[in-house]
mmCIF file of the C-alpha atoms, coordinates in Angstrom:
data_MODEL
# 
_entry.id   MODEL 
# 
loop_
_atom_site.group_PDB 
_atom_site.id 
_atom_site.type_symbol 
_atom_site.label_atom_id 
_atom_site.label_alt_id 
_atom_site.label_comp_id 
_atom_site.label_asym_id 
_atom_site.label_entity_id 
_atom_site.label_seq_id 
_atom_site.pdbx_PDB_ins_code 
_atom_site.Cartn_x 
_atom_site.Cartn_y 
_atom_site.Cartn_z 
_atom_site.occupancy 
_atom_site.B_iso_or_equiv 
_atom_site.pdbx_formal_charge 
_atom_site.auth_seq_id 
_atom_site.auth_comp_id 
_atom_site.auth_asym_id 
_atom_site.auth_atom_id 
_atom_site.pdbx_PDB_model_num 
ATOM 1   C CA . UNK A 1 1   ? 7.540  -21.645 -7.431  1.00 0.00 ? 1   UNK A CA 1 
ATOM 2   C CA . UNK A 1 2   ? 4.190  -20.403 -8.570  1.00 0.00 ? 2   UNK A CA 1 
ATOM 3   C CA . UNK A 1 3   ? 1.250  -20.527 -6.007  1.00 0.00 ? 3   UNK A CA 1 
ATOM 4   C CA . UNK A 1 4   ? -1.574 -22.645 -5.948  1.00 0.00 ? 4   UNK A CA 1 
ATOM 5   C CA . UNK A 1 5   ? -3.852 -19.420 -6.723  1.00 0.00 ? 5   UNK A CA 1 
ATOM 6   C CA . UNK A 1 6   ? -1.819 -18.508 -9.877  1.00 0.00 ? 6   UNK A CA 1 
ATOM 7   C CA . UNK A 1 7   ? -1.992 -21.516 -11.484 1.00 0.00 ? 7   UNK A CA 1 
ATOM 8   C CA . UNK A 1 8   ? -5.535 -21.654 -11.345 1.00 0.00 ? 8   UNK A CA 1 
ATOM 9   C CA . UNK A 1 9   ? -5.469 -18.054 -13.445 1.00 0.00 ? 9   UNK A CA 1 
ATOM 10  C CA . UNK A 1 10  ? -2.758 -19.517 -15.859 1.00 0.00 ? 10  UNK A CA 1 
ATOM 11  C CA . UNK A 1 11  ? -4.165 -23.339 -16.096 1.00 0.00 ? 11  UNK A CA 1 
ATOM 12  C CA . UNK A 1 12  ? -7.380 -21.554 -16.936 1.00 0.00 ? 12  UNK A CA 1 
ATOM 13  C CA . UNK A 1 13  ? -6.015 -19.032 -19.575 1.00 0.00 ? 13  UNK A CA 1 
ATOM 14  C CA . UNK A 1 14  ? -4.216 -22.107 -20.953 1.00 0.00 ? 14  UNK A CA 1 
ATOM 15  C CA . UNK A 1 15  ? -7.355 -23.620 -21.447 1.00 0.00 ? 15  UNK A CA 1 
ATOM 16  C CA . UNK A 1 16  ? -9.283 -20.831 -23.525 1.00 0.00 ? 16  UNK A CA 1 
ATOM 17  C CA . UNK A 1 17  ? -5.812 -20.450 -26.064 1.00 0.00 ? 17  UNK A CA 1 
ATOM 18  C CA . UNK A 1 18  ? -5.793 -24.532 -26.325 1.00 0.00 ? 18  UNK A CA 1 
ATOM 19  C CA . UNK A 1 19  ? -9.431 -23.697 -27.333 1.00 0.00 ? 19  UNK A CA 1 
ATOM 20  C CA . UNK A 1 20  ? -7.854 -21.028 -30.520 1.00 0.00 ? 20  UNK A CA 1 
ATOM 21  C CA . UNK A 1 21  ? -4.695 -22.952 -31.517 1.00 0.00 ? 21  UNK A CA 1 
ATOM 22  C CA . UNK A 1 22  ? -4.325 -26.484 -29.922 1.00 0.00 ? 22  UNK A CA 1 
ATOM 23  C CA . UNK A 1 23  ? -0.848 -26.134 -27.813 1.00 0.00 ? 23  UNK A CA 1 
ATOM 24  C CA . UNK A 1 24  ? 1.524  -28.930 -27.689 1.00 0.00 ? 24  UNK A CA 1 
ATOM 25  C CA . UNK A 1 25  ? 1.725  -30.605 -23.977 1.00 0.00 ? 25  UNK A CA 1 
ATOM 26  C CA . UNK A 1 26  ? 5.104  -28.727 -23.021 1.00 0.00 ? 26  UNK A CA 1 
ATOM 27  C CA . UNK A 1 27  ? 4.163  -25.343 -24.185 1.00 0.00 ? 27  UNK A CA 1 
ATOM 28  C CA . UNK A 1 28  ? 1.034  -25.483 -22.291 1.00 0.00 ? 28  UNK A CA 1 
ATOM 29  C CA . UNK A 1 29  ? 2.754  -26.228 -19.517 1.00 0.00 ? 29  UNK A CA 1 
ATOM 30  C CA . UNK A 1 30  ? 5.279  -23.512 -19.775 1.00 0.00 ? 30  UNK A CA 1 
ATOM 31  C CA . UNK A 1 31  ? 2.397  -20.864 -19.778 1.00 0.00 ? 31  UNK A CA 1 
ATOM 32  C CA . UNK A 1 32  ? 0.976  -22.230 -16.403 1.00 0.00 ? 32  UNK A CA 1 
ATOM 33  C CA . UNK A 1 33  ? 4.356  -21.887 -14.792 1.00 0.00 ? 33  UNK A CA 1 
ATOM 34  C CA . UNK A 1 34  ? 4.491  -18.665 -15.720 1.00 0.00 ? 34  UNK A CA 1 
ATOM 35  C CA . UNK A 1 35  ? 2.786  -15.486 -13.571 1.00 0.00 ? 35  UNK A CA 1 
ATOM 36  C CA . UNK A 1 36  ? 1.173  -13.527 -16.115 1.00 0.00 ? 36  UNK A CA 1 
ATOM 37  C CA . UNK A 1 37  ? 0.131  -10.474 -13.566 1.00 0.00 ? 37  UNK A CA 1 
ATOM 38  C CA . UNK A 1 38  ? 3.491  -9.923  -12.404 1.00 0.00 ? 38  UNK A CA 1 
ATOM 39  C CA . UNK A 1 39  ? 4.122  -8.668  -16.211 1.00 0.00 ? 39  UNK A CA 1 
ATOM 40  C CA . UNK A 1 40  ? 1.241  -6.235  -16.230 1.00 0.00 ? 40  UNK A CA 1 
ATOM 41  C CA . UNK A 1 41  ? 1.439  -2.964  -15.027 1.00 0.00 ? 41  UNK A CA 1 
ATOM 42  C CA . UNK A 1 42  ? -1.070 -3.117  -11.635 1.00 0.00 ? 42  UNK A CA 1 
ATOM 43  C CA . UNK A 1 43  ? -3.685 -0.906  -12.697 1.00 0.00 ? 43  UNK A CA 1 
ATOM 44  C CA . UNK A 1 44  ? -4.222 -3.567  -15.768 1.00 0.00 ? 44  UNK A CA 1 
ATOM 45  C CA . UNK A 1 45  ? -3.834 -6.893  -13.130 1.00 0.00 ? 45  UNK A CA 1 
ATOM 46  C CA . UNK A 1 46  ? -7.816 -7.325  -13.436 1.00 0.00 ? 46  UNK A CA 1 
ATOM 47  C CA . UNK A 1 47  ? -7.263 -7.792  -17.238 1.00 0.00 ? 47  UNK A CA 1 
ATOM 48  C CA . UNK A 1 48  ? -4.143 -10.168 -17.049 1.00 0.00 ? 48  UNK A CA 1 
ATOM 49  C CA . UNK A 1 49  ? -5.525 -13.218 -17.845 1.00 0.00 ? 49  UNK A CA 1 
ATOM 50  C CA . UNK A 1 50  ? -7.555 -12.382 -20.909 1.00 0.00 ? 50  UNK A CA 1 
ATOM 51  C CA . UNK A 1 51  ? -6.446 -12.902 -24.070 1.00 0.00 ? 51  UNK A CA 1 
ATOM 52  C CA . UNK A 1 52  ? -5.465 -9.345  -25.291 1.00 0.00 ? 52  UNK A CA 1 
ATOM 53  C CA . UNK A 1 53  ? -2.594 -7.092  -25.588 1.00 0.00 ? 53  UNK A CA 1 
ATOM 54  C CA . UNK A 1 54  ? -1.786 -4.740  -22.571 1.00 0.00 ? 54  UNK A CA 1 
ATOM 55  C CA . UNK A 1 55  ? 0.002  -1.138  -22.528 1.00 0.00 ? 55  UNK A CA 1 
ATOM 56  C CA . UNK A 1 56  ? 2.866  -1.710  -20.795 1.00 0.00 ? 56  UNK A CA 1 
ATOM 57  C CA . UNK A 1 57  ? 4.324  2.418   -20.664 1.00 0.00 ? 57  UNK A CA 1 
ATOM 58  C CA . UNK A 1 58  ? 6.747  3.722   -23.148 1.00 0.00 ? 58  UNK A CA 1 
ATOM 59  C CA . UNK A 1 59  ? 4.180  3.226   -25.897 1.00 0.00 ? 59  UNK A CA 1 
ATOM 60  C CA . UNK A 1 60  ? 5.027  -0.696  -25.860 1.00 0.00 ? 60  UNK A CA 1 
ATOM 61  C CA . UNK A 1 61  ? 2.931  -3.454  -25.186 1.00 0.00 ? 61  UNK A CA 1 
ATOM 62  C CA . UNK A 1 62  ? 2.600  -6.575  -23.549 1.00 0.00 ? 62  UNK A CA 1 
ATOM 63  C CA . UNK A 1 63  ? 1.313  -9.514  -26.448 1.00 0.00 ? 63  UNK A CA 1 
ATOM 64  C CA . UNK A 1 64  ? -1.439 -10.973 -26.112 1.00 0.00 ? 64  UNK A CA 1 
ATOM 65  C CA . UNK A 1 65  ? -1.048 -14.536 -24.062 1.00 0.00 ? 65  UNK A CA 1 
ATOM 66  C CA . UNK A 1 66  ? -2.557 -16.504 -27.639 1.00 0.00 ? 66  UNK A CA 1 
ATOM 67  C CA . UNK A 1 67  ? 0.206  -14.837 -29.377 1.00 0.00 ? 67  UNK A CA 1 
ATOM 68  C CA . UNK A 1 68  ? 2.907  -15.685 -26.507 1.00 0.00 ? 68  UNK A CA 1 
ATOM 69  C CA . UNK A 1 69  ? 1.716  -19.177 -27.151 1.00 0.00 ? 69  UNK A CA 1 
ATOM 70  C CA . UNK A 1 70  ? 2.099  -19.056 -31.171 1.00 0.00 ? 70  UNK A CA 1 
ATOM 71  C CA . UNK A 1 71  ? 5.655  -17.462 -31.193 1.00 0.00 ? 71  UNK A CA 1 
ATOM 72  C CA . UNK A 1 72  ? 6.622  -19.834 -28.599 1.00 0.00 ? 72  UNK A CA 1 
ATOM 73  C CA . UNK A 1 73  ? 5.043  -23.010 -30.220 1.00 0.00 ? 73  UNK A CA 1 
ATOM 74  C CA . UNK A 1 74  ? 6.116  -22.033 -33.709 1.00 0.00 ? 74  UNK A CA 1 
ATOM 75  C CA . UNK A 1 75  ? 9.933  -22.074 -32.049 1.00 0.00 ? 75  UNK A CA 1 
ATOM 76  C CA . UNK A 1 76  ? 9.474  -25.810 -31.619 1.00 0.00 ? 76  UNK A CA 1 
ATOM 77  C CA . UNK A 1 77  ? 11.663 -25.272 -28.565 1.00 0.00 ? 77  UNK A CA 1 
ATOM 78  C CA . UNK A 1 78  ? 11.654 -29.105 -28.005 1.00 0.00 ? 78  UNK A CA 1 
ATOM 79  C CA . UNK A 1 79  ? 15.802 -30.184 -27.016 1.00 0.00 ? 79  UNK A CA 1 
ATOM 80  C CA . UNK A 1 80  ? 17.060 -27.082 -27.525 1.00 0.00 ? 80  UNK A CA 1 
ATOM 81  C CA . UNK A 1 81  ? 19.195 -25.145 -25.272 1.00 0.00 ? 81  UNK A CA 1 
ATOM 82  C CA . UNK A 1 82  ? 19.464 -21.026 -25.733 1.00 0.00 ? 82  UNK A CA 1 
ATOM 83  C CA . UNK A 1 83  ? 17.236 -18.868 -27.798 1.00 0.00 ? 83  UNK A CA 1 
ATOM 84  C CA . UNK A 1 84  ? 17.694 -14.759 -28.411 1.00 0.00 ? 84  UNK A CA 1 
ATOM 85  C CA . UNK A 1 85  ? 14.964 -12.650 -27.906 1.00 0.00 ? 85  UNK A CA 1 
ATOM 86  C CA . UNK A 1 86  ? 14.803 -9.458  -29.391 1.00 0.00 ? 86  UNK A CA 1 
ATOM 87  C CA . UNK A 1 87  ? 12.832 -6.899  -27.705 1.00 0.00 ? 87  UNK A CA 1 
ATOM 88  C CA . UNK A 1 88  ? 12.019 -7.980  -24.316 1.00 0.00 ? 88  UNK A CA 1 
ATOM 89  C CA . UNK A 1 89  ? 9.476  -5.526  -23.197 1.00 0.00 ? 89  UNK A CA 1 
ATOM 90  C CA . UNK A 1 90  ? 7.693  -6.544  -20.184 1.00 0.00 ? 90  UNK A CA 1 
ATOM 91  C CA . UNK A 1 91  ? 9.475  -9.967  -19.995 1.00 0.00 ? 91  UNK A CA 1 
ATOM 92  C CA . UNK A 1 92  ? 6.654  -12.084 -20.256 1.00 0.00 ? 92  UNK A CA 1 
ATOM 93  C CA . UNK A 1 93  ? 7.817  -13.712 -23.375 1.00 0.00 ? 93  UNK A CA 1 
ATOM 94  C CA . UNK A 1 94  ? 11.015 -14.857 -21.968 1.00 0.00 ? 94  UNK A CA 1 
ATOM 95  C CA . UNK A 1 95  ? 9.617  -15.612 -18.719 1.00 0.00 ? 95  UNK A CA 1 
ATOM 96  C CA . UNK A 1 96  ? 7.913  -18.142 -20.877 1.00 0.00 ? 96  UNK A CA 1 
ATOM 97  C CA . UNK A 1 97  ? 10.811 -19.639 -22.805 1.00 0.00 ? 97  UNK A CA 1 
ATOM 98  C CA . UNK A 1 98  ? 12.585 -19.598 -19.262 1.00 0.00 ? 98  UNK A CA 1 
ATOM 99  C CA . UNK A 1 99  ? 10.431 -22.844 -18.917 1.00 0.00 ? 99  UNK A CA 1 
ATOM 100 C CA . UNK A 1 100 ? 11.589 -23.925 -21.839 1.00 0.00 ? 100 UNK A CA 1 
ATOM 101 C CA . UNK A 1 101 ? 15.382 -23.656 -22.778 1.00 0.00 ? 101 UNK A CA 1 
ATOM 102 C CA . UNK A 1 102 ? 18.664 -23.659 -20.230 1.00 0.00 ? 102 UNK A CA 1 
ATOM 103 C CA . UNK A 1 103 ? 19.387 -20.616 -21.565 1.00 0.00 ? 103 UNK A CA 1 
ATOM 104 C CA . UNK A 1 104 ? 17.550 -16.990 -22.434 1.00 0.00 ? 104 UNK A CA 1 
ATOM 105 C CA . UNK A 1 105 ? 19.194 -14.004 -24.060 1.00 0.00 ? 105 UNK A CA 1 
ATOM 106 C CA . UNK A 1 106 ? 17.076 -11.210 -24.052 1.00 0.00 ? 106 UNK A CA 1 
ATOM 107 C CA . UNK A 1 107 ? 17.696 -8.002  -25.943 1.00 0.00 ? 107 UNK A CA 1 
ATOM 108 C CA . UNK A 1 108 ? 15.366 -4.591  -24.918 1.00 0.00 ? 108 UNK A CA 1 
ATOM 109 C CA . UNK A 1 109 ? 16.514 -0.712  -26.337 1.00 0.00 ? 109 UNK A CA 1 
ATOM 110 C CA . UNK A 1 110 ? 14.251 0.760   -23.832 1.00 0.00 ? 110 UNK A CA 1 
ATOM 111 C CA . UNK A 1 111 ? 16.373 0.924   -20.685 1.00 0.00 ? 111 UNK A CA 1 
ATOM 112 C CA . UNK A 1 112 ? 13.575 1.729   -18.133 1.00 0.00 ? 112 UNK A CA 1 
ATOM 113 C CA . UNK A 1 113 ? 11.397 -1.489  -19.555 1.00 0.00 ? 113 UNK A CA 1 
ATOM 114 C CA . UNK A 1 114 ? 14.541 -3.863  -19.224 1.00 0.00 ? 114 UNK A CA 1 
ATOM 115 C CA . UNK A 1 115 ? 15.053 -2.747  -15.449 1.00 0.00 ? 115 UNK A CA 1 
ATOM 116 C CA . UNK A 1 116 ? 11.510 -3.454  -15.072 1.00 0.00 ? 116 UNK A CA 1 
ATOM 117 C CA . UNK A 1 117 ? 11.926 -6.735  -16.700 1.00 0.00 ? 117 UNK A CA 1 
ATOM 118 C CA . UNK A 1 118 ? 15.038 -7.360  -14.688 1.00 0.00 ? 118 UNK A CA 1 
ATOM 119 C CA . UNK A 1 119 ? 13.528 -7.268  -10.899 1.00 0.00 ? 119 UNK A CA 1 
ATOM 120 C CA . UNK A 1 120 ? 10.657 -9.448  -12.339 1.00 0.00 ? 120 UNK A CA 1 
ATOM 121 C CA . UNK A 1 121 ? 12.719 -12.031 -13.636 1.00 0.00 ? 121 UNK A CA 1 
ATOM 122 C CA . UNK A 1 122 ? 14.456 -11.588 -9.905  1.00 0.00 ? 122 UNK A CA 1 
ATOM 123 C CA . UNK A 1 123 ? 11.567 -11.727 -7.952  1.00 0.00 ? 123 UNK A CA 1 
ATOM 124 C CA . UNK A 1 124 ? 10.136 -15.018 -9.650  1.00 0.00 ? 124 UNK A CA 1 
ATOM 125 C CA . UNK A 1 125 ? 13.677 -16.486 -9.665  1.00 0.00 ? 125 UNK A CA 1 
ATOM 126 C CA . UNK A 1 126 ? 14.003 -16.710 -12.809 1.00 0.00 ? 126 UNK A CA 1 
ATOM 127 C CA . UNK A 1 127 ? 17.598 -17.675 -12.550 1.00 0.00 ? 127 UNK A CA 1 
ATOM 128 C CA . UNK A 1 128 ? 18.206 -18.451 -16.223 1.00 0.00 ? 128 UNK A CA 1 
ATOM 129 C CA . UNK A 1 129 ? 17.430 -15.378 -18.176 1.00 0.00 ? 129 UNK A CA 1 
ATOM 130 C CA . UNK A 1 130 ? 20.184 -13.075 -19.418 1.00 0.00 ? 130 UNK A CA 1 
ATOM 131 C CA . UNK A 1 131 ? 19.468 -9.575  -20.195 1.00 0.00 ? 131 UNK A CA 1 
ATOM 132 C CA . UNK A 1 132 ? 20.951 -6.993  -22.413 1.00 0.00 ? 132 UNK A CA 1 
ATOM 133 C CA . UNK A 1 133 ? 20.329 -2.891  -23.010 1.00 0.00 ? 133 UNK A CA 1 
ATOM 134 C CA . UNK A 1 134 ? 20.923 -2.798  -27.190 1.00 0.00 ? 134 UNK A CA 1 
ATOM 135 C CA . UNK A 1 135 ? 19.438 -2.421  -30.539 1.00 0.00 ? 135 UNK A CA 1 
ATOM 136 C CA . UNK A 1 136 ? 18.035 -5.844  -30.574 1.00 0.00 ? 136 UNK A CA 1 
ATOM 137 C CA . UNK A 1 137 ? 19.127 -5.819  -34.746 1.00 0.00 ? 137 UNK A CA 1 
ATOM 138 C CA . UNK A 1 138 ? 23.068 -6.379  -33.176 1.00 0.00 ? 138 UNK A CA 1 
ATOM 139 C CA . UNK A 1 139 ? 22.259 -9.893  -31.629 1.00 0.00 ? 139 UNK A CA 1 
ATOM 140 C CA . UNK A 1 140 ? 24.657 -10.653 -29.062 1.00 0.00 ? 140 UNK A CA 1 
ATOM 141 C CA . UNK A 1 141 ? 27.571 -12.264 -30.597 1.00 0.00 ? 141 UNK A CA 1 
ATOM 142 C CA . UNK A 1 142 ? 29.500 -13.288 -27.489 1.00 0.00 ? 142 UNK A CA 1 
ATOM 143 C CA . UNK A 1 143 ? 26.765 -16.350 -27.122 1.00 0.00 ? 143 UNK A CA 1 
ATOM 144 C CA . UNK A 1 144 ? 25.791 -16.973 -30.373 1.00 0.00 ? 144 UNK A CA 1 
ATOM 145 C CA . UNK A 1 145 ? 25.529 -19.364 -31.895 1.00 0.00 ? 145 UNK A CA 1 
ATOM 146 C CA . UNK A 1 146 ? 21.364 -19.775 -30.764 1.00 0.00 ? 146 UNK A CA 1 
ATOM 147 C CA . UNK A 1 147 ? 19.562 -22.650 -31.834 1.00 0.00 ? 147 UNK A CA 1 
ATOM 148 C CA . UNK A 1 148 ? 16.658 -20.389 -31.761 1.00 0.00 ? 148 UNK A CA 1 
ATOM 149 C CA . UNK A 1 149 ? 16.132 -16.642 -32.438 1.00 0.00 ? 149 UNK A CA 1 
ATOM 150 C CA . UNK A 1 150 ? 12.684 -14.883 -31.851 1.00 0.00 ? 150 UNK A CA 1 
ATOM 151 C CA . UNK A 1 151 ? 11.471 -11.206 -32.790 1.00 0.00 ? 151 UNK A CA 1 
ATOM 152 C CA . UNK A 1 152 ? 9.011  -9.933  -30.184 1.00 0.00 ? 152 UNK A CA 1 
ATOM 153 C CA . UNK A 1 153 ? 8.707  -6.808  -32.533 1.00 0.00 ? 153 UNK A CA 1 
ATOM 154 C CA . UNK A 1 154 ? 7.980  -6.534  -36.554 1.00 0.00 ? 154 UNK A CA 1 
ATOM 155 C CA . UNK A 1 155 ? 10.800 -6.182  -38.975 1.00 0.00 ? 155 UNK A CA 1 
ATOM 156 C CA . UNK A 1 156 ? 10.512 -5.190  -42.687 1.00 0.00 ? 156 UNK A CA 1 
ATOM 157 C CA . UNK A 1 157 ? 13.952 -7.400  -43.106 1.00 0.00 ? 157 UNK A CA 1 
ATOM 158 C CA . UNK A 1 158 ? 15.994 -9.237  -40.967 1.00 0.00 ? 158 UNK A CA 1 
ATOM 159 C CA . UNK A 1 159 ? 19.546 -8.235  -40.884 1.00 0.00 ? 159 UNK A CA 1 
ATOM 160 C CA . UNK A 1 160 ? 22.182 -10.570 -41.784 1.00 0.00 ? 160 UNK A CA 1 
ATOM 161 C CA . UNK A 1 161 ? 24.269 -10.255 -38.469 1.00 0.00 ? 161 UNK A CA 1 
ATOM 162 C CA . UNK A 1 162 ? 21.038 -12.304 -37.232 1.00 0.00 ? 162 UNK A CA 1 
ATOM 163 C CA . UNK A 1 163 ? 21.196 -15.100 -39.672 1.00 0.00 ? 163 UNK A CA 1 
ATOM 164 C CA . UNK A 1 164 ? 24.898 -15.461 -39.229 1.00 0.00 ? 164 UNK A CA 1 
ATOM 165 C CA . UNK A 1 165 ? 24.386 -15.978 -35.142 1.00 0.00 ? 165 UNK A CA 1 
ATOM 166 C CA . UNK A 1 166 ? 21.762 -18.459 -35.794 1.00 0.00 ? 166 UNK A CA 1 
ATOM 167 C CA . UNK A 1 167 ? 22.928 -21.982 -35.374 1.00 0.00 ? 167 UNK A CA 1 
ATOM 168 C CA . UNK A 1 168 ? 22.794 -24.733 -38.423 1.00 0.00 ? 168 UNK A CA 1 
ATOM 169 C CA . UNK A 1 169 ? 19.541 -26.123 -38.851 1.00 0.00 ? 169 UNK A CA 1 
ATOM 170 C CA . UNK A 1 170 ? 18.010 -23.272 -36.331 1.00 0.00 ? 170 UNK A CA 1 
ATOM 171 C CA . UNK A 1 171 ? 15.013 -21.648 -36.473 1.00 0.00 ? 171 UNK A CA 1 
ATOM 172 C CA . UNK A 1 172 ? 14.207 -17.745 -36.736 1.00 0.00 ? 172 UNK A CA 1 
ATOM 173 C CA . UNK A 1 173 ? 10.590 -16.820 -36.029 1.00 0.00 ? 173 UNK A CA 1 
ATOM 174 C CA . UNK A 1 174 ? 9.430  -13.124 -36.631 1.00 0.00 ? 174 UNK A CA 1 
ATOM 175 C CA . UNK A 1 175 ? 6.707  -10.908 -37.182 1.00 0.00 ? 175 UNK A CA 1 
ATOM 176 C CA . UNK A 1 176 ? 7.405  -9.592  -41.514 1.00 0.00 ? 176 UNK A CA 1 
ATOM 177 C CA . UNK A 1 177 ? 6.304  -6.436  -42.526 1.00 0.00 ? 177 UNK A CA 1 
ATOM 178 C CA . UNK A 1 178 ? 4.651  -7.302  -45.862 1.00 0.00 ? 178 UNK A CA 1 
ATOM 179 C CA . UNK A 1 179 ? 2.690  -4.346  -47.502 1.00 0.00 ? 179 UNK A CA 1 
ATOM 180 C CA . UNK A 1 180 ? 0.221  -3.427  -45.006 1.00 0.00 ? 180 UNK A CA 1 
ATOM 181 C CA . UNK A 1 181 ? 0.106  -6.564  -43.303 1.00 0.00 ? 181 UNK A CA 1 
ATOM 182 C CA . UNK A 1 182 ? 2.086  -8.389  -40.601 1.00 0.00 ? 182 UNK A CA 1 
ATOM 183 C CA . UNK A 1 183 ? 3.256  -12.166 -41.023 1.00 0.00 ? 183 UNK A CA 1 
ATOM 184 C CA . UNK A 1 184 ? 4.641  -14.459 -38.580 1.00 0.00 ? 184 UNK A CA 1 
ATOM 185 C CA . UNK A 1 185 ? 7.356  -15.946 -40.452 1.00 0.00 ? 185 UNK A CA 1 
ATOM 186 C CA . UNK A 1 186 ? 9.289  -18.990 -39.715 1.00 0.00 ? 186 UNK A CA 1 
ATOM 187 C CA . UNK A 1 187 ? 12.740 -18.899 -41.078 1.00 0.00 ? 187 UNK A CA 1 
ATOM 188 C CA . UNK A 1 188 ? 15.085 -21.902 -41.079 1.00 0.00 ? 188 UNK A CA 1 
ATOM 189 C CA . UNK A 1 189 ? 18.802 -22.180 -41.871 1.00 0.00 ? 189 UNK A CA 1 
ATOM 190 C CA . UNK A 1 190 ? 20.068 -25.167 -44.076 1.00 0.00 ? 190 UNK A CA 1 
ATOM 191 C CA . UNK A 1 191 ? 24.046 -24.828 -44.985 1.00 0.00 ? 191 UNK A CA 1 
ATOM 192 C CA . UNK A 1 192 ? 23.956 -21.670 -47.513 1.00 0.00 ? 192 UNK A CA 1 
ATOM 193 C CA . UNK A 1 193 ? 20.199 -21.053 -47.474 1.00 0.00 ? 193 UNK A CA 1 
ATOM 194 C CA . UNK A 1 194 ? 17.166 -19.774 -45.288 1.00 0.00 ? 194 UNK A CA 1 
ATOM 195 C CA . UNK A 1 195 ? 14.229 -20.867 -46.000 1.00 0.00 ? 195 UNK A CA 1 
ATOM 196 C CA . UNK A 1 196 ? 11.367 -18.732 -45.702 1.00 0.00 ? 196 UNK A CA 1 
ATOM 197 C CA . UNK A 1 197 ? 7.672  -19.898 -44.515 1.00 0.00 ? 197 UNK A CA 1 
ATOM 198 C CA . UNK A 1 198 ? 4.956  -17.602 -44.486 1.00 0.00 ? 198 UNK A CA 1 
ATOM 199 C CA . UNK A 1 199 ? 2.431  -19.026 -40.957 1.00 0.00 ? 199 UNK A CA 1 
ATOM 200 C CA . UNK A 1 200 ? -0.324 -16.473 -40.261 1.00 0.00 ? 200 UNK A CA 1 
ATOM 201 C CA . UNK A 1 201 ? -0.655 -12.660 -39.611 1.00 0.00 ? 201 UNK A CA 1 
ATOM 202 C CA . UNK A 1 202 ? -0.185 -10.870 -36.769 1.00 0.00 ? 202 UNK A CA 1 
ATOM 203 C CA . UNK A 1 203 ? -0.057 -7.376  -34.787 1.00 0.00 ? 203 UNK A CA 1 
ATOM 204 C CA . UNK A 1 204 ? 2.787  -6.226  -33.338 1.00 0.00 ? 204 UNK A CA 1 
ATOM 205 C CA . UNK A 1 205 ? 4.811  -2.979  -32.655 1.00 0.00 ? 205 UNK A CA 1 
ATOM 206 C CA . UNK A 1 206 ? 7.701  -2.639  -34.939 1.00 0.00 ? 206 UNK A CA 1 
ATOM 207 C CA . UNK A 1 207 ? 10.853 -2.596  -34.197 1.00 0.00 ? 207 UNK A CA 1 
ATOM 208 C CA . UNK A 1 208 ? 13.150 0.258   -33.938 1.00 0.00 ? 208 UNK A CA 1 
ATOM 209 C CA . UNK A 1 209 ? 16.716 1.651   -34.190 1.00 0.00 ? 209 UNK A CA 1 
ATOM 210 C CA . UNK A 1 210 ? 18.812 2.638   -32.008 1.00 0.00 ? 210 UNK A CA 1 
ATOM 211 C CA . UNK A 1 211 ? 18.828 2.435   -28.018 1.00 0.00 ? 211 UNK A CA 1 
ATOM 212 C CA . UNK A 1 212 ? 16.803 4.905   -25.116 1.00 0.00 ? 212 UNK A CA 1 
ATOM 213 C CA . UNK A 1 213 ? 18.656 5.292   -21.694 1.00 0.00 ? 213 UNK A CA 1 
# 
């Protein structure tokens, strides 16, 4: 249960993204559930609530909450009941979609940022997140298939391992290296074929291979 305090901080920062990109009633209401400052490292906690990218160690960052809210609202979560995250980072994103799917897998290569992640989700009781130390690029077969799949990290291509654990009509949503710029790309799987749509650019970290214990 989030207190009083906190969702004053959240209902507010909810406010000023709704004032960028105009959030759909549910995802609006997962970000004020969700405890921003318990993501961000405490020497940052002043700065938790604005809308920018934080350092979160490990030369990673935590996204900015605007961008939380795009990924997340681009998923169209609505009925659906797992999603894959790849690259967890601080947690925040997932802490998010906690709000809004039964289930959250969530894939991190950086072992010291997914123990971090871990004793957050713990201490918020954040009972339906399910974490994983891996190359995000594997997916995690044993649950698939996921309705929805999310990259919290930019690809230049998205393996085909991914595609395959993403369910019929599901939705992939990642940040495409294109040139020199990033695009959030919405991909959606019809029988055979994905379907590609370009939505806006972005700035994120790229993802990377292999796994740091």
């Amino acid at each position: 249960m989030t207190d009083k305090v906190t969702i004053i901080k959240t209902t507010r920062m909810a406010e000023e993204i709704n004032k960028k990109f105009v959030l759909r009633p549910i995802i609006k209401n997962a970000l004020i559930q969700t405890n921003r400052e318990a993501f961000v490292p405490l020497a940052m906690r002043h700065n938790a609530y604005r809308l920018d990218a934080l350092p979160i160690g490990a030369q990673q960052y935590i996204s900015s909450p605007l961008t939380v809210a795009k990924m997340t609202q681009y998923l169209t979560p609505e009925g659906c009941d797992s999603v894959l995250e790849i690259g967890c980072g601080s947690g925040y994103q997932a802490a998010v979609l906690s709000h809004l799917f039964r289930r959250v897998f969530t894939i991190e290569r950086i072992e010291s940022l997914l123990r971090d992640a871990k004793e957050r989700f713990r201490h918020l009781k954040l009972g339906n997140i399910h974490t994983r130390t891996d190359d995000g690029q594997n997916g995690w077969e044993q649950y698939a298939p996921f309705e929805r799949i999310l990259f919290s990290a930019s690809a230049r291509a998205i393996p085909q391992k991914l595609f395959d654990q993403l369910k019929e009509g599901g939705i992939l949503i990642a940040p495409m290296e294109k040139g020199h710029q990033q695009i959030i790309t919405r991909f959606t799987k019809r029988g055979n074929k994905i379907i590609e749509e370009p939505l806006e650019t972005c700035d994120f970290v790229p993802i990377l291979d292999g796994v740091i214990r």
